[in-house]
C-alpha positions in Angstrom: -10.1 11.7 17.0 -9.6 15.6 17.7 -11.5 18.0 14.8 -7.5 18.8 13.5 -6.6 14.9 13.0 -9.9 13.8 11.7 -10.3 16.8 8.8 -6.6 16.0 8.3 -8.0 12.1 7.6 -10.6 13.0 5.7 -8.8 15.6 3.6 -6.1 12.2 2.9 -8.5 10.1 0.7 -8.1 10.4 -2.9 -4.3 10.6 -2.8 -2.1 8.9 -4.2 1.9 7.6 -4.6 3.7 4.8 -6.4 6.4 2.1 -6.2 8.4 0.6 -8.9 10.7 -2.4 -8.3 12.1 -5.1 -10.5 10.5 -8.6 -11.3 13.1 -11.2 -10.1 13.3 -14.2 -11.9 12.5 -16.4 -9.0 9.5 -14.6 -8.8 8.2 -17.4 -12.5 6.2 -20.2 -11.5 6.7 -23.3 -13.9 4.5 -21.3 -16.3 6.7 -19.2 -16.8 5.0 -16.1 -15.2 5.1 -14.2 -11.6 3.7 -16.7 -9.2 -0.2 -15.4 -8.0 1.4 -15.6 -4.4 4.5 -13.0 -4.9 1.6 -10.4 -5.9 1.1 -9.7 -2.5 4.8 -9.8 -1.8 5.1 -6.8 -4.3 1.7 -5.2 -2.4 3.8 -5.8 0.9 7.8 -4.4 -0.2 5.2 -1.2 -1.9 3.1 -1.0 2.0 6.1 -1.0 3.8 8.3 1.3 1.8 5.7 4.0 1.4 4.9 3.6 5.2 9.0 4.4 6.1 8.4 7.6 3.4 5.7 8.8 5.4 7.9 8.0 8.9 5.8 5.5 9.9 7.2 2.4 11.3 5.9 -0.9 10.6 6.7 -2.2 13.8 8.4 -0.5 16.6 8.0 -0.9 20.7 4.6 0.5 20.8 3.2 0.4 17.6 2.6 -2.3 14.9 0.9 -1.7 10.7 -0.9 -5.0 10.0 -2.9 -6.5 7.4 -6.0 -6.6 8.2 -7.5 -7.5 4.5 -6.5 -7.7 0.8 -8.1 -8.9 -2.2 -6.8 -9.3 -5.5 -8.5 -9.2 -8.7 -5.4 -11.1 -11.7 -5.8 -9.1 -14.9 -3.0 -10.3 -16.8 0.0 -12.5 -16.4 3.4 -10.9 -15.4 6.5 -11.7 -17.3 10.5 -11.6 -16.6 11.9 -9.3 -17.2 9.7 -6.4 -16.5 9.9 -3.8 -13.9 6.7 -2.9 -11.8 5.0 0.1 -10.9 2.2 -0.1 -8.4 0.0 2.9 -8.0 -1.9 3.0 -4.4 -5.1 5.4 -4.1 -6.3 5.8 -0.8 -10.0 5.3 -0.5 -10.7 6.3 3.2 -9.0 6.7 6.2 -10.2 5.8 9.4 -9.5 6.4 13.0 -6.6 3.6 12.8 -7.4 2.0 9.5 -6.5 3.1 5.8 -8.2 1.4 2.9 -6.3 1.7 -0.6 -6.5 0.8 -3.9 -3.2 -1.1 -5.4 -2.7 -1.9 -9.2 -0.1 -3.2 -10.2 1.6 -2.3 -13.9 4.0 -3.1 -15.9 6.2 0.0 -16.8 6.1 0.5 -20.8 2.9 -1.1 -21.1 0.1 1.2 -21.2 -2.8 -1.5 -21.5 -4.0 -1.3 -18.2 -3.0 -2.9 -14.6 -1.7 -6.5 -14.4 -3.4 -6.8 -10.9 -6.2 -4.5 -9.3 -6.0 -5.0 -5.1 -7.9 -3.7 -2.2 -6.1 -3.3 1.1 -6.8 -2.6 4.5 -3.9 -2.0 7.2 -4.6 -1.3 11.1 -2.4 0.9 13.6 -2.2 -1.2 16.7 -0.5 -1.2 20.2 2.5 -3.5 20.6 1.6 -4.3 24.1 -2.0 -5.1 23.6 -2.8 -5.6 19.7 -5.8 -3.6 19.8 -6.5 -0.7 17.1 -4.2 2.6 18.2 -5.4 5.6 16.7 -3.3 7.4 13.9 -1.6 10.8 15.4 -1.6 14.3 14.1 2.3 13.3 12.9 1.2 10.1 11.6 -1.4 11.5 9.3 1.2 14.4 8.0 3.4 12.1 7.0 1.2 10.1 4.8 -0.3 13.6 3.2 3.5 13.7 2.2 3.3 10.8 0.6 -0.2 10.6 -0.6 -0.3 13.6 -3.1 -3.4 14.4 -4.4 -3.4 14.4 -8.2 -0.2 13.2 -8.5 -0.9 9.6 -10.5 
């Protein structure tokens, strides 16, 4: 990574964004709360939406975003109907890595997250899989997204 993109990285951790979308009913398990599972379907529509605000792809012809980790901490149960806000602070950036922190929140509800998350995603080449590091364009586009103070 070139002195520019790397301060540029570095400079990137500690900001932050947020998603809101809508519980769906068919999200309810038979206990009548979100399934654990669709948490990380709400992680993933929050990834890949903030990812097209910053102009990042999540797949194209030569470049792929994949999961490479996540771990969820369940707070609280979720009920319908509710609308969600998930706040993401990134942690660090690396050469072709970002690690964030997700909660996820129940708008109105000022208690605290539902869900706390850690995530890892990896830039990779289409044609080989391998890590691809992220470019100068790459990394301005998430400082557009990634605001620092702005939660």
């Amino acid at each position: 990574m070139d002195t520019s993109v790397n301060e540029l990285a570095h400079a990137l951790a500690g900001g932050n964004c947020r998603f809101e979308m809508p519980v769906r009913w068919g999200d309810l398990d038979a206990l009548n709360h979100v399934n654990n599972t669709v948490y990380l379907r709400y992680l993933e529509e929050a990834r890949v939406n903030v990812l097209e605000a910053a102009g990042i792809g999540v797949v194209d012809e030569t470049r792929n975003i994949v999961l490479a980790r996540v771990t969820c901490d369940f707070l609280r149960p979720i009920a319908w109907p509710a609308m969600l806000r998930i706040e993401m602070v990134l942690q660090r950036v690396g050469r072709s890595s970002l690690e964030y922190v997700a909660d996820i929140h129940v708008v109105g509800d000022d208690e605290g997250p539902y869900a706390r998350t850690l995530n890892i995603i990896v830039g990779t080449a289409a044609a080989t899989g391998r890590s691809s590091p992220w470019t100068q364009v790459e990394l301005q586009g998430l400082a557009r997204v990634f605001v620092q103070g702005a939660a």
